[in-house]
C-alpha positions, 0 to 999 in steps of 0.5 A: 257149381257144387252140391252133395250128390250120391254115388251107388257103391257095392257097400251102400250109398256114399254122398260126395261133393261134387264141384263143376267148372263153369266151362267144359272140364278140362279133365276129372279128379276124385279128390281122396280126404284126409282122415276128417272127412269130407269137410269144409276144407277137402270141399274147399280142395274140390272147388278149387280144382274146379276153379281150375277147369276139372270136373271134381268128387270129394266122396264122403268116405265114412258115410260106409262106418257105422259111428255116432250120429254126429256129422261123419264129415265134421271131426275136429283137428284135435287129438280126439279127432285124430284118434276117431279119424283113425279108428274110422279108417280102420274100420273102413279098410282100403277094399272098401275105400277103392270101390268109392275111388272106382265108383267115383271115378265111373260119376267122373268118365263123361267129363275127360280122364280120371285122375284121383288126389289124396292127403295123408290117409288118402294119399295112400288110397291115391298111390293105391288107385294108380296101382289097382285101378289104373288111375293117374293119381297124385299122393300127398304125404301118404303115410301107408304107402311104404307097404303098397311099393312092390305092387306093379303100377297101372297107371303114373302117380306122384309123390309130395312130402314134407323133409320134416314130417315125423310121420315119414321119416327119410327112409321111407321117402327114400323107398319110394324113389327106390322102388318106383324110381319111374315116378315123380317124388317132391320133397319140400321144406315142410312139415306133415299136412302142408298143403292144408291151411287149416288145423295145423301147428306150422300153417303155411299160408297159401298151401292150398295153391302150392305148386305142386298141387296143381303141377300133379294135376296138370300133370294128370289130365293135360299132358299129350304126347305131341303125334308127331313124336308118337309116330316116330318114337316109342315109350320105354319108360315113364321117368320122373319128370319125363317121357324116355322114347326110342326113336324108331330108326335104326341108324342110330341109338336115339333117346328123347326125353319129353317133360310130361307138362302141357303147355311147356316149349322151353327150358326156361319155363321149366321151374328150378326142381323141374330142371333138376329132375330134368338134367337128373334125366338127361345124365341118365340118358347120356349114361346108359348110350356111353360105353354101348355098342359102337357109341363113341361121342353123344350128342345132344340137342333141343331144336323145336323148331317144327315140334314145339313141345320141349323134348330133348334128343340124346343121341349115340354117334360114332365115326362112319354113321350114316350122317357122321360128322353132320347132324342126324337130322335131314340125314335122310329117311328114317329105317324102322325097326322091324317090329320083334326088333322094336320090342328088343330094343325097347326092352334093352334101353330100358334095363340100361336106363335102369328102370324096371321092367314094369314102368 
């Protein structure tokens, strides 16, 4: 089902599209417009998510610019139409933009976790909602969003480019696996607004249903950390593709690397630039417990047989540990970490994993 409804703001009224699934909603987006408004295309993005199973609002983001009487949601693609969307963005400022996402976000609770996802300008009001408003978000092509990477994230967000979108040049993209090397950044064979299907010089047909599209999603609002993995191991860091965890047993330097995709038991399921970032990860991993204290052979492992999420244990072993030469599993009960020691710990493999102390 989908319909105009209206959300109270502190700026004033804002219309917003909403579109429901027709079961109980797997999780919320607040789908973030480009710079034409909430139109038949970004309604279209809406229902599709719900398509999905998500629980979605497209707010009408101009609804809070004074303009012309005309249709706030119904610029053309067409240099004028570029030339008002960007003076209408403007005019907006992100202040404004954020309490709509916030807003938005308040309408969306009852149905599950929020995430938001945004196209071009919006991509940047996505990254944005990640870094002010603690909201999982996905950015697409978010021209803006340079200027926004030293704040400290509250909340993961994802990054899709295009390798040949003028508007972003490599630099740029390069910045954002610099300084939040943490998250996830894709980058395909594409030119800006790939994954719309509409008023775009070089269309590609079925944008709308990109994979990335829906792995952002996915991403967002079904990932769970399996609870037998979260009682034995602790978060250091959030990277790429992965969770990176200690385990909570001192016997050992114990990493594990747990994909942040539901549903995935094998390596086979993983897609081919999925595997890349995973073994991206794996050899960090490996590089951070080589040359540290003690740690003279790494094993690795990707059993599976009792926790059947895909996760990847990267172990450092040395001669005279406590299970040495055998495996460390069944090598008896695990020691725990005193809880200041747990923190240190933390703390350590994060800096020799090399991500920052936010993440």
């Amino acid at each position: 089902m989908s319909e105009w409804i209206t959300l109270d703001t502190h700026y004033g009224p804002v219309r917003a599209w909403q579109a429901l699934p027709e079961g109980k909603p797997r999780g919320a987006l607040v789908v973030v417009q480009e710079i034409f408004g909430a139109n038949p295309h970004i309604r279209g993005v809406a229902e599709r998510f719900a398509a999905e199973g998500y629980a979605v609002l497209a707010p009408s983001f101009f609804d809070l610019v004074d303009g012309p009487e005309a249709d706030p949601d119904a610029l053309p693609y067409s240099p004028e139409g570029v030339k008002e969307g960007l003076e209408r963005v403007t005019a907006l400022g992100m202040e404004k933009a954020l309490e709509v996402v916030r807003a938005a976000a308040t309408r969306l609770a009852p149905h599950g976790k929020v995430g938001t996802v945004g196209y071009c300008w919006g991509g940047s009001v996505a990254l944005l909602s990640a870094l002010r408003l603690g909201l999982p978000s996905v950015s697409y092509y978010g021209a803006r969003n340079v200027q926004f990477l030293d704040e400290t994230p509250k909340a993961p967000v994802m990054f899709h480019f295009g390798a040949q979108d003028k508007s972003i040049p490599p630099e740029a993209i390069q910045a954002h696996r610099e300084k939040l090397p943490q998250m996830a950044t894709y980058v395909y064979p594409a030119d800006h607004a790939f994954n719309r299907e509409v008023g775009h010089a070089q269309r590609r047909p079925g944008a709308a249903t990109h994979p990335g599209l829906l792995l952002g999603a996915s991403w967002m609002s079904d990932f769970e950390l399996d609870s037998r993995l979260a009682s034995d191991s602790v978060l250091v860091a959030e990277g790429p593709l992965s969770q990176v965890r200690l385990m909570n047993d001192e016997r050992f330097p114990w990493l594990v690397l747990v994909p942040r995709l539901a549903g995935v038991t094998e390596w086979i399921e993983l897609d081919g630039e999925q595997q890349d970032k995973l073994r991206t990860e794996l050899n960090r991993a490996c590089k951070a417990l080589h040359g540290s204290d003690g740690v003279e052979k790494i094993n690795i492992g990707a059993l599976g047989n009792i926790v059947r999420q895909l996760h990847f244990h990267v172990i450092g072993r040395h001669d005279g540990d406590p299970a040495w030469p055998g495996p460390v599993w069944g090598s008896g009960p695990a020691h725990r970490y005193e809880a200041a020691a747990l923190d240190q710990h933390v703390a350590y493999w994060k800096e020799r994993l090399g991500y920052p102390a936010h993440s």
